[in-house]
Backbone bond lengths (Angstrom), bond angles and torsions (degrees), N, CA, C in turn:
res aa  C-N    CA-C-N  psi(-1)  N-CA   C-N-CA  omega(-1)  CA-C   N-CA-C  phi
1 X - - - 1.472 - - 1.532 109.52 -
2 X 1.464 122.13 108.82 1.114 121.79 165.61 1.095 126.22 -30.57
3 X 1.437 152.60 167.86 1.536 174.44 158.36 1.454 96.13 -78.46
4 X 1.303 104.18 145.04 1.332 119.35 -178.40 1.731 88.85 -115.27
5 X 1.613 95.34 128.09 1.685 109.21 -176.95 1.571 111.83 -133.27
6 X 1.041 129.34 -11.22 1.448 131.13 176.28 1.687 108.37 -120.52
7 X 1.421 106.02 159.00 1.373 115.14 -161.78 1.523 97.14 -134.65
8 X 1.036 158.31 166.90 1.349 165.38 99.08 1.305 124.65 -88.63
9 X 1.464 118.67 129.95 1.499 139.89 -161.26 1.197 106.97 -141.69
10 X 1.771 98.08 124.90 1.974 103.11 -166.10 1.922 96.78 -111.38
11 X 0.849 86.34 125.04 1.685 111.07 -164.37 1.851 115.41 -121.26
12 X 1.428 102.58 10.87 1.286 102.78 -175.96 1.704 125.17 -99.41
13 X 1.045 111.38 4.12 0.836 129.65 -167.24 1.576 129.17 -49.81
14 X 1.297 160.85 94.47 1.342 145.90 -133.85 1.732 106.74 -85.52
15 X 1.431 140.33 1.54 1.258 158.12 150.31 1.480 83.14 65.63
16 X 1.492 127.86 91.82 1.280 138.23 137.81 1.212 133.87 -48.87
17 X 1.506 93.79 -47.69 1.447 112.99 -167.24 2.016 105.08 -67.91
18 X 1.163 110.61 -20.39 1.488 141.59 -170.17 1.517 116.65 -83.59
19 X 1.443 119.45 -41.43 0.551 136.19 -160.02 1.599 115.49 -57.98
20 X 1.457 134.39 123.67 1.063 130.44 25.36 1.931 125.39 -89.59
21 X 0.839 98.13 -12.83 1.347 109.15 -179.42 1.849 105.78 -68.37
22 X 1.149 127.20 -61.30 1.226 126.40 176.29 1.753 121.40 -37.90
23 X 1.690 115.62 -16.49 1.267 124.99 160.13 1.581 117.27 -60.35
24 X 1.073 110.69 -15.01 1.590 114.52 -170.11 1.485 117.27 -105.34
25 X 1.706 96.36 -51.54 1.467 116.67 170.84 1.111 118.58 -124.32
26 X 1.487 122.65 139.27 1.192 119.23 -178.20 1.510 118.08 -73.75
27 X 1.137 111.83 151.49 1.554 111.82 -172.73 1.634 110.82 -63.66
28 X 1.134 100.65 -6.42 1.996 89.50 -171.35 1.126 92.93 -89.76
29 X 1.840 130.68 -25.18 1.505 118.29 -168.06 1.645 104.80 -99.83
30 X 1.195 138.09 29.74 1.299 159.67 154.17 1.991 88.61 -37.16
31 X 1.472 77.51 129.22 1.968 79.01 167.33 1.325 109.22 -105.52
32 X 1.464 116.56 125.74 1.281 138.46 147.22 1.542 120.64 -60.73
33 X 1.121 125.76 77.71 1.853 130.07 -149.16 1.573 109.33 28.07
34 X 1.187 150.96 -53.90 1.042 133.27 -134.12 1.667 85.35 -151.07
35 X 0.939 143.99 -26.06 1.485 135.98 -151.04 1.594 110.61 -157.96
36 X 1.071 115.62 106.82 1.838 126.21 147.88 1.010 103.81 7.11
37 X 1.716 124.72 104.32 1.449 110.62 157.29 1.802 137.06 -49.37
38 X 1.491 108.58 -11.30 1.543 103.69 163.57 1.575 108.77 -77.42
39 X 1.058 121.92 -27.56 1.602 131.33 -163.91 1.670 92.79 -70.55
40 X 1.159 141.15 -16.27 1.021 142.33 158.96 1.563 115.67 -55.56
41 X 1.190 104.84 -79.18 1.622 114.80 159.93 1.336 121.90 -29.48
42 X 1.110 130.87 -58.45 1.652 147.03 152.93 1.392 125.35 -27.77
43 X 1.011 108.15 -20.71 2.251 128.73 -158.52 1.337 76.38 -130.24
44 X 1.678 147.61 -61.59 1.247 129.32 -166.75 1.833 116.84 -77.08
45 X 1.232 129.22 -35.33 1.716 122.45 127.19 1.218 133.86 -11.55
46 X 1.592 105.90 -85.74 1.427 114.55 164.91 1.577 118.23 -12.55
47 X 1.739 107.66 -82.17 1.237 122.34 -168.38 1.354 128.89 -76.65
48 X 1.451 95.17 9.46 2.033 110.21 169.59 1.855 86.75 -106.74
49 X 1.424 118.63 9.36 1.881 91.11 -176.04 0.732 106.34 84.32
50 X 1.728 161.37 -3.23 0.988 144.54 159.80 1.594 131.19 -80.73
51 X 1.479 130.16 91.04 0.949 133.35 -137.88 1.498 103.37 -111.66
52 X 1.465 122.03 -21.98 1.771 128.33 176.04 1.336 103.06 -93.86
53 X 1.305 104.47 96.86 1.612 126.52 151.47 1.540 138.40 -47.22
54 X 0.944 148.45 78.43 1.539 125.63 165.75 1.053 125.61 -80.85
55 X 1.362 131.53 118.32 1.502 119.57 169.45 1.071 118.83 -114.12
56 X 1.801 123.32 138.01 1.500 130.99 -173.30 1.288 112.36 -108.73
57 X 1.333 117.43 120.19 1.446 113.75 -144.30 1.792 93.69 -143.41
58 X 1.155 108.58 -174.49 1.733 121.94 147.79 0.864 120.19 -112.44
59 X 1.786 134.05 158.85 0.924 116.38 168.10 1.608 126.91 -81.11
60 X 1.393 120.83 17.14 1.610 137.82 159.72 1.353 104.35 -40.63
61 X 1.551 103.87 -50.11 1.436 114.58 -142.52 1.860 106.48 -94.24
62 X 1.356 116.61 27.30 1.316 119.30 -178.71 1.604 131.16 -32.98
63 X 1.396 98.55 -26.93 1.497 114.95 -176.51 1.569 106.38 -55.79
64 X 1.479 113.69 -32.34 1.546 120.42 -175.62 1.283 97.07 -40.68
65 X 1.670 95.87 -99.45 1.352 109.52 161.92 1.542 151.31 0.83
66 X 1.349 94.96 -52.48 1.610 84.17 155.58 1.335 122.25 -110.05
67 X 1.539 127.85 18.30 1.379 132.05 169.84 1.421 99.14 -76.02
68 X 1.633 121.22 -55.36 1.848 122.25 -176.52 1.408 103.46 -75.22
69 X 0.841 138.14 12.54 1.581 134.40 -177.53 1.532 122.64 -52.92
70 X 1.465 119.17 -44.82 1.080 144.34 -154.69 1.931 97.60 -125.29
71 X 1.520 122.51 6.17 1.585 115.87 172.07 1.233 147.93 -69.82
72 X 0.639 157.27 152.19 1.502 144.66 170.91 1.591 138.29 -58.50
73 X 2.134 93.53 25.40 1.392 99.02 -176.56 1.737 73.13 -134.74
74 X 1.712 78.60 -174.62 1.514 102.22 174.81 1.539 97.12 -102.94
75 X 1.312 115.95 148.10 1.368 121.92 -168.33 1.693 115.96 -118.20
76 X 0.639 174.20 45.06 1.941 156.04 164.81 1.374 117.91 -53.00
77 X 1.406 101.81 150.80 1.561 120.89 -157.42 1.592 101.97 -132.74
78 X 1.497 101.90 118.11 1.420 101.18 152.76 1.091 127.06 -93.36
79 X 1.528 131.62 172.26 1.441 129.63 142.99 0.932 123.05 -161.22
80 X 1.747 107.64 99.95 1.721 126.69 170.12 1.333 105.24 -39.25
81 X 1.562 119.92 131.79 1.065 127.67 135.00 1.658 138.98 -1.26
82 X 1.041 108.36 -62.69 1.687 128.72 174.91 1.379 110.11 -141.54
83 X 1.379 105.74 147.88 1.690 108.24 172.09 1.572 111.63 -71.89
84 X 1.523 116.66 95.05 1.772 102.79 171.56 1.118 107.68 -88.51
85 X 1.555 147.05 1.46 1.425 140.55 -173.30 1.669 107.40 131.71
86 X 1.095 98.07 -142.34 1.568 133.06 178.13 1.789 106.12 -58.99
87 X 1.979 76.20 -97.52 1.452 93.60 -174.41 1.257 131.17 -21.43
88 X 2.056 95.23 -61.15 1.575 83.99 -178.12 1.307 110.49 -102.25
89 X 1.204 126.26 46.05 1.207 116.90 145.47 1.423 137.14 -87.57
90 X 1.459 97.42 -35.50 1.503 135.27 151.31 1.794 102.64 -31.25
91 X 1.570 109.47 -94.29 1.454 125.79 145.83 1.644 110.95 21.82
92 X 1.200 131.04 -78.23 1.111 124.32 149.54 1.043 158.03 -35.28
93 X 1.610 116.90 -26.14 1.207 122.43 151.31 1.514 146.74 -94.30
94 X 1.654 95.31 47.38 1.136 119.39 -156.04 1.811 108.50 -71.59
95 X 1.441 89.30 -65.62 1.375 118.70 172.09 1.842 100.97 -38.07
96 X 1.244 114.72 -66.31 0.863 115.59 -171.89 2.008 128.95 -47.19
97 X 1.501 84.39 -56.63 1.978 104.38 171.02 2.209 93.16 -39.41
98 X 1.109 107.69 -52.95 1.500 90.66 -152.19 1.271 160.42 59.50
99 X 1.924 91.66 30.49 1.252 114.69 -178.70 1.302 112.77 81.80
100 X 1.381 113.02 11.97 1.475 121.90 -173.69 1.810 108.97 -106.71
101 X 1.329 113.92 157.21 1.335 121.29 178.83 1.962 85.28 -71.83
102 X 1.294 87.33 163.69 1.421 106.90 173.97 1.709 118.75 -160.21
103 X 1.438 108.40 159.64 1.593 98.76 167.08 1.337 109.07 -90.34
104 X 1.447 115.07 154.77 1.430 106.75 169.50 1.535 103.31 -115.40
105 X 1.387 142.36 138.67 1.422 127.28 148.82 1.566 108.06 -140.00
106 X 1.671 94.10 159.75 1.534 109.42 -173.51 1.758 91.86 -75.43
107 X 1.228 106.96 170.44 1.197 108.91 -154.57 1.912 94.00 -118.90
108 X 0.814 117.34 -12.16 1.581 138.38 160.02 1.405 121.67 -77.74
109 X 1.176 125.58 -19.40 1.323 134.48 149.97 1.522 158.79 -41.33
110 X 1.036 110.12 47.56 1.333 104.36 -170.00 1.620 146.58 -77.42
111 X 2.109 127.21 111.36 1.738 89.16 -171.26 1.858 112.16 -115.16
112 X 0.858 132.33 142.93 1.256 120.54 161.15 1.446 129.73 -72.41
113 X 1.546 109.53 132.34 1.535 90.23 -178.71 1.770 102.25 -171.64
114 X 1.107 114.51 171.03 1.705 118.73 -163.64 1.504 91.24 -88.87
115 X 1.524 139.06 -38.91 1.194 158.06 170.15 1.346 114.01 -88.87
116 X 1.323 135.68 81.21 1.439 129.51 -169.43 1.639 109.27 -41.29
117 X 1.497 107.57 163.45 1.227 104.77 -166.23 1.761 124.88 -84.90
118 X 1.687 87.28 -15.88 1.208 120.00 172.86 1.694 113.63 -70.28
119 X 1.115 129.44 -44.76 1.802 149.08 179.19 1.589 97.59 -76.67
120 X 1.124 123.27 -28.61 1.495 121.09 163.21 1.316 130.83 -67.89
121 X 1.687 101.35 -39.12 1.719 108.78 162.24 1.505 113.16 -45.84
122 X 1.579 81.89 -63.81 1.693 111.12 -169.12 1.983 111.33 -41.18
123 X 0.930 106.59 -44.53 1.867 116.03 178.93 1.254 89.53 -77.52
124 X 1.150 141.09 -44.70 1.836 124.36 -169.64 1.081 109.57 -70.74
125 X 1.684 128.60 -21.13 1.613 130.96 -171.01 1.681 96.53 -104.97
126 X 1.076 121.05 -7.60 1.725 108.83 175.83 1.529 96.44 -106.67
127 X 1.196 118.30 -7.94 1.992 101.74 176.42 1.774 89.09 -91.09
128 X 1.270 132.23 -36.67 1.766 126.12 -153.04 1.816 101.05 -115.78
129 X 1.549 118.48 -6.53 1.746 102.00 -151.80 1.328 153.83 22.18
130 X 1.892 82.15 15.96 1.540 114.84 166.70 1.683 110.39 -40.65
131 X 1.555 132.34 160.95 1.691 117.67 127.86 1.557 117.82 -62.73
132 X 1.228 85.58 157.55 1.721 78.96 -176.38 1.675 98.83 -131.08
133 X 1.821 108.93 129.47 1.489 103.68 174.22 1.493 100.62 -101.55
134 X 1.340 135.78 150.75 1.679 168.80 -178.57 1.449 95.79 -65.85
135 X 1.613 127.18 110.29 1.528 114.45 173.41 1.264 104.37 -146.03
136 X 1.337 120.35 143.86 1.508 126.98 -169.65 1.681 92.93 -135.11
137 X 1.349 118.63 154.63 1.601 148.20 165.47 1.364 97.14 -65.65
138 X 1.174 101.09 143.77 1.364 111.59 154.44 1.754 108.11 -154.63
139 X 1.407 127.35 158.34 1.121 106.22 170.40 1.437 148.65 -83.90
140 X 0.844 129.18 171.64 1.422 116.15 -154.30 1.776 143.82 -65.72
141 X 1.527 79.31 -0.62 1.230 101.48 -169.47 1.602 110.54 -98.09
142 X 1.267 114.92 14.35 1.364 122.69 -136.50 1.944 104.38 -134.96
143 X 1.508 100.18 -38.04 1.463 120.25 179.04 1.600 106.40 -42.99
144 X 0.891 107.96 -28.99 1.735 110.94 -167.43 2.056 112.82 -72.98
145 X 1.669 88.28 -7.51 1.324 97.16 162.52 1.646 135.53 -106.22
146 X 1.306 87.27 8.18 1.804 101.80 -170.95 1.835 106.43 -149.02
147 X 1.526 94.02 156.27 1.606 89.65 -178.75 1.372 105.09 -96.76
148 X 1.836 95.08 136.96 1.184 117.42 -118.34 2.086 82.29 -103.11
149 X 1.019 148.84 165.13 1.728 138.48 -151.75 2.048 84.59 -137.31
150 X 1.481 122.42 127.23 1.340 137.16 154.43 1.203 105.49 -106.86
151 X 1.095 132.40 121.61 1.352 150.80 155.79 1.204 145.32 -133.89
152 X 1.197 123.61 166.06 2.048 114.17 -163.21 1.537 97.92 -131.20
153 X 1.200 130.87 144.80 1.160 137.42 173.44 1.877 118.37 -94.31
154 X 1.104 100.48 112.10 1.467 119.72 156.69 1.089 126.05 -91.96
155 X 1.603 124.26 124.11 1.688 128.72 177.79 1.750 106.72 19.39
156 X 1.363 99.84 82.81 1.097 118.87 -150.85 1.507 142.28 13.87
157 X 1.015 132.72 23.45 1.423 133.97 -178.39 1.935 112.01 -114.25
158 X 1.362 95.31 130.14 1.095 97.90 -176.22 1.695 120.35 -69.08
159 X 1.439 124.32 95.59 1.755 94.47 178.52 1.373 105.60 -111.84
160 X 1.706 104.96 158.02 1.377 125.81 -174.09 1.454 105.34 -44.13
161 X 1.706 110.33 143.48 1.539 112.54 164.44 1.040 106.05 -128.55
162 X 1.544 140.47 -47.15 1.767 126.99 154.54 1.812 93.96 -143.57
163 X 1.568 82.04 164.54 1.948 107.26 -169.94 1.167 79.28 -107.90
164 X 1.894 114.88 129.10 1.815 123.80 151.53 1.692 82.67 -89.85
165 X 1.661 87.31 132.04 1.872 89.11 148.29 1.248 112.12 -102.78
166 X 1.582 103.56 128.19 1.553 106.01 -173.46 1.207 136.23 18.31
167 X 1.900 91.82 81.38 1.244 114.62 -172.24 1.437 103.03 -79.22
168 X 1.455 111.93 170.90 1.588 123.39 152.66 1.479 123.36 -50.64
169 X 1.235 131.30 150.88 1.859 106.30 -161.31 2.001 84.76 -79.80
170 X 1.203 98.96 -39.17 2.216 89.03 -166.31 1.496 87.36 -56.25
171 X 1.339 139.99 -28.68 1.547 109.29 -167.04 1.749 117.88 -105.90
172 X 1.457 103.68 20.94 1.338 121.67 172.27 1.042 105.67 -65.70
173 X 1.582 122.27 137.27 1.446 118.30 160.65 1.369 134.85 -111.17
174 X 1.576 103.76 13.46 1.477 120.93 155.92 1.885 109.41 -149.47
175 X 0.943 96.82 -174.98 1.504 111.91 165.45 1.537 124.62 -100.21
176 X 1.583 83.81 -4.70 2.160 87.51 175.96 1.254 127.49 -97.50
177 X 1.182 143.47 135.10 1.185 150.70 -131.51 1.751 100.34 -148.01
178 X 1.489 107.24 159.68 1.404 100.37 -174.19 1.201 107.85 -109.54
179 X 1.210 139.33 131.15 1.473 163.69 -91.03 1.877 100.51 -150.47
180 X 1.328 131.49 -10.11 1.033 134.52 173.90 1.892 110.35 71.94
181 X 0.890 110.19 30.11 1.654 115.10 174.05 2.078 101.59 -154.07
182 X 1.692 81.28 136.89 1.752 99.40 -178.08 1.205 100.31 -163.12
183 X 1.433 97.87 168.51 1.389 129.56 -175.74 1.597 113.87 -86.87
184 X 1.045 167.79 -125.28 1.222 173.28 116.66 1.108 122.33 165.14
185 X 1.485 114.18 148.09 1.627 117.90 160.97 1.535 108.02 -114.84
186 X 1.152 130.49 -168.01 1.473 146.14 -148.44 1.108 91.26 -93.91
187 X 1.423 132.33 -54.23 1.891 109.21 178.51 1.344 132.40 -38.19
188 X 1.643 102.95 -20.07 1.319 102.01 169.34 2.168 106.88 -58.21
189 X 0.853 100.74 -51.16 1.436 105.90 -178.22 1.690 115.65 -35.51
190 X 1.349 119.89 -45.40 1.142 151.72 -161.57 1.726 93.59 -70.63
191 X 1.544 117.84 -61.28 1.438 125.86 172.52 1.719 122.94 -46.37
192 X 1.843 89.33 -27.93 1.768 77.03 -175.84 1.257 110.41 -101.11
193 X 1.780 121.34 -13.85 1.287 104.63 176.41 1.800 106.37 -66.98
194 X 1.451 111.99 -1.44 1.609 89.45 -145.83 2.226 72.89 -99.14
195 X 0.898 125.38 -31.98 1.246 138.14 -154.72 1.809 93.94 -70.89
196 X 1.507 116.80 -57.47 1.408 128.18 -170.50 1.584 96.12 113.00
197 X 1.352 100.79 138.63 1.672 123.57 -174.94 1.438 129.72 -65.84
198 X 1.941 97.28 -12.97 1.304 111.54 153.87 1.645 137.12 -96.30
199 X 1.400 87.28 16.54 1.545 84.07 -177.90 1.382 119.38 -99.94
200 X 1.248 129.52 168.44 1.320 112.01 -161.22 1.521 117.04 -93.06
201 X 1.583 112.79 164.33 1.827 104.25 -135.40 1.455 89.40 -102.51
202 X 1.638 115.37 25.12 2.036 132.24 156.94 0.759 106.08 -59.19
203 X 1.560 103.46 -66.99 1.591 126.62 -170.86 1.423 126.34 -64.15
204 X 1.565 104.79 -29.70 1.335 94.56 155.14 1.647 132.90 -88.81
205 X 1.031 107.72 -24.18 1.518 119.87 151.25 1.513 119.64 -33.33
206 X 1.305 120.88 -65.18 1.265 131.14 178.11 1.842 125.30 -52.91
207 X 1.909 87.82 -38.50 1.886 96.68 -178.27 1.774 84.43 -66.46
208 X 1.561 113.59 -64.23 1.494 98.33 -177.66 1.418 130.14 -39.86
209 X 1.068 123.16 -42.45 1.589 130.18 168.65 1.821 110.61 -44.62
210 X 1.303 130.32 -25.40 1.389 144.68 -118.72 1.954 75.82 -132.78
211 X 1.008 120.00 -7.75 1.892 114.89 -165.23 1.174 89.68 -124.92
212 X 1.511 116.34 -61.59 1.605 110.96 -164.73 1.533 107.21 -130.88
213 X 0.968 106.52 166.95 1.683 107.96 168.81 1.405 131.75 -67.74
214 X 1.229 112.74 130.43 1.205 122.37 -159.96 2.046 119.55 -126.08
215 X 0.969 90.52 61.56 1.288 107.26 -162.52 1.924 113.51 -62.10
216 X 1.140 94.65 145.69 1.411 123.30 -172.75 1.632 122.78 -77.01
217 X 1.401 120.90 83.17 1.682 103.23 177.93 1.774 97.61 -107.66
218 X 1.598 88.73 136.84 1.666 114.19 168.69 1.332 108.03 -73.33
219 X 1.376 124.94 84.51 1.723 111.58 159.09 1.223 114.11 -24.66
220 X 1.413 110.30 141.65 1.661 120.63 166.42 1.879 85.19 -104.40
221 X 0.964 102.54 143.31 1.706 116.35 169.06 1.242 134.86 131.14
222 X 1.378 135.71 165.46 1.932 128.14 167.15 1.899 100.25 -52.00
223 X 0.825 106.75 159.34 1.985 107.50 178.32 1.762 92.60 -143.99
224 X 1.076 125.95 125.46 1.593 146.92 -175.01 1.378 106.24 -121.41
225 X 1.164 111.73 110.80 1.815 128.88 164.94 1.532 100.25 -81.61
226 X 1.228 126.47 86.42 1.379 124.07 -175.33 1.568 115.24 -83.46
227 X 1.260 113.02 10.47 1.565 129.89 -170.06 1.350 96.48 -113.23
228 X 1.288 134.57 -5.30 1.662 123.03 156.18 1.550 105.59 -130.54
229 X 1.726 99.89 147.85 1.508 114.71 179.15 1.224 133.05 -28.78
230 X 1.553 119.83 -41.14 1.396 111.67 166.51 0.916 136.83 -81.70
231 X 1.667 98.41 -32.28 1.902 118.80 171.31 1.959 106.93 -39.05
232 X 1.792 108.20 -46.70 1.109 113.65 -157.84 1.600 93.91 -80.12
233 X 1.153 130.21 -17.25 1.452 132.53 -144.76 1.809 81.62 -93.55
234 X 1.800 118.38 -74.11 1.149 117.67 -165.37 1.740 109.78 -55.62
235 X 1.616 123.53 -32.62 1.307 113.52 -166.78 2.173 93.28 -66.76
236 X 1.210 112.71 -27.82 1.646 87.88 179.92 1.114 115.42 -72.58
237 X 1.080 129.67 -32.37 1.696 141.74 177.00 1.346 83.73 -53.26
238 X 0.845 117.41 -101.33 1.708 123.70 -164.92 1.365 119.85 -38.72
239 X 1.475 133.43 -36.69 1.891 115.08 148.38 0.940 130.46 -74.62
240 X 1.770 97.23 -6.69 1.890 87.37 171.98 1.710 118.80 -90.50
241 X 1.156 95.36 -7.48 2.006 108.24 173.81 1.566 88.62 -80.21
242 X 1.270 143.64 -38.70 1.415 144.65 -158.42 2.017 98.22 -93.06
243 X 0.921 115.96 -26.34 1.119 98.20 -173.19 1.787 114.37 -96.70
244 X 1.466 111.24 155.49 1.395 96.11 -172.52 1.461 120.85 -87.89
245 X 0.944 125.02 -2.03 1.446 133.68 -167.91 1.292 105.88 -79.32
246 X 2.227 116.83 -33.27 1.603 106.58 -129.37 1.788 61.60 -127.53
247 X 0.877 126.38 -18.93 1.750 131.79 -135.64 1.935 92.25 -46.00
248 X 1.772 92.31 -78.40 1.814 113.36 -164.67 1.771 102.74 -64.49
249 X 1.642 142.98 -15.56 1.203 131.10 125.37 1.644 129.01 -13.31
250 X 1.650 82.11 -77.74 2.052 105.98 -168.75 1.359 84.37 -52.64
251 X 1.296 151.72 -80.07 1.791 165.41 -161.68 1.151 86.92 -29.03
252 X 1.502 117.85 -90.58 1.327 124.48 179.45 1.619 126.87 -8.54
253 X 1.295 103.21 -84.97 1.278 133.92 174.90 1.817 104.87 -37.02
254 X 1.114 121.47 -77.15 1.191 142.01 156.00 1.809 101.43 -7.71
255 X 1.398 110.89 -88.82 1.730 132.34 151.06 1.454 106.90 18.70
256 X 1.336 80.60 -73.38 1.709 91.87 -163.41 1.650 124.78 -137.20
257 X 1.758 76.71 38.15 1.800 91.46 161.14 1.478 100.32 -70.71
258 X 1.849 93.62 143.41 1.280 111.18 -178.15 1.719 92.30 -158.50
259 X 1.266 83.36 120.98 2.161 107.26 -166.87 1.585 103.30 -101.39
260 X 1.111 112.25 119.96 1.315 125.84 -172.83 1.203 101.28 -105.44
């Protein structure tokens, strides 16, 4: 089983949800107390060995670019034309994958964990050489905001059987949701030319699921939507209790908040 050595990170995103602030900075370089929330992603790469970067970006977002300039990976930069979504953003890094498995993650994503969330994929695809899609719990009331994961278990491993996108919670058929980090090889590529570059990158997920196995890992960890207001609000709370500098402050503070 080959080594997984390249990563792809979708960074293009126009941060609505952000907005007004996301006009200035891009949402992936959002500081988490001390460090760029992509720079997270970057250090969790790194330290699985994965050292060939792609990042799919705009060129709005220049700050990327010259923040990794000088890192300890090798770096390449796209930049689509227009934001069409997923797919074709994906789409672009065709050339690049090289017929090779790769990681994919949203670049807005953030998880905490003693086992990165990334090295967790990585052990589920060297015990099965399954793909592996990124899935976290949430409760149930909640699915109706994320695409939502059906699946059946074979000799124990869960693999995908269809993605609701933001289903109704009664017509959910789990509580797991997809987490914005996977495994992939290049057939995915193959699905979206045949699908169209606007369709959504579920649906192509799913035809792929429908060829090969597409197996299911449950993150263990905190999971941060750093592309909406609270997502970004709780992930600082939560590295700043984790970090040692800010930690017995954040406690403090926290203590004896009192909201007037």
């Amino acid at each position: 089983m080959k080594k997984i050595n390249k990563a792809i990170i979708l960074a293009g995103g126009l941060g609505t949800r952000m907005k007004p602030v996301s006009k200035v900075i891009p949402k992936e370089m959002f500081p988490i107390v001390d460090k760029p929330a992509l720079q997270f992603l970057v250090d969790d790469l790194i330290a699985c060995g994965i050292n060939d970067i792609l990042i799919i970006s705009s060129k709005d977002k220049s700050s990327i670019q010259n923040y990794f300039e000088n890192d300890k990976a090798r770096f390449t930069y796209i930049y689509p034309n227009q934001p069409l979504g997923v797919a074709d953003a994906l789409l672009h890094a065709k050339n690049f994958a090289q017929n090779q498995r790769f990681v994919l993650l949203f670049g807005d994503v953030l998880f905490y964990s003693k086992i990165s969330s990334i090295q967790q994929m990585i052990k589920l695809y060297e015990q099965t050489g399954n793909s592996i899609v990124g899935a976290k719990r949430v409760k149930k009331n909640l699915v109706n905001r994320y695409g939502c994961l059906e699946y059946c278990e074979i000799l124990e491993q869960k693999l995908v059987v269809n993605i609701k996108e933001k289903p109704q919670v009664k017509e959910a058929p789990s509580n797991l949701i997809l987490a914005g980090q996977y495994i992939l090889d290049s057939n995915i590529f193959d699905y979206i030319e045949q699908m169209g570059k606007k369709d959504l990158f579920t649906d192509c997920l799913l035809k792929y699921s429908q060829k090969q196995p597409l197996q299911i890992a449950i993150i263990k960890g905190e999971c941060f939507d750093i592309g909406s207001k609270a997502g970004f609000v709780n992930a600082c709370i939560y590295y700043g209790l984790k970090n040692e500098e800010t930690k017995e402050e954040v406690k403090e503070y926290i203590k004896n908040l009192k909201l007037s």
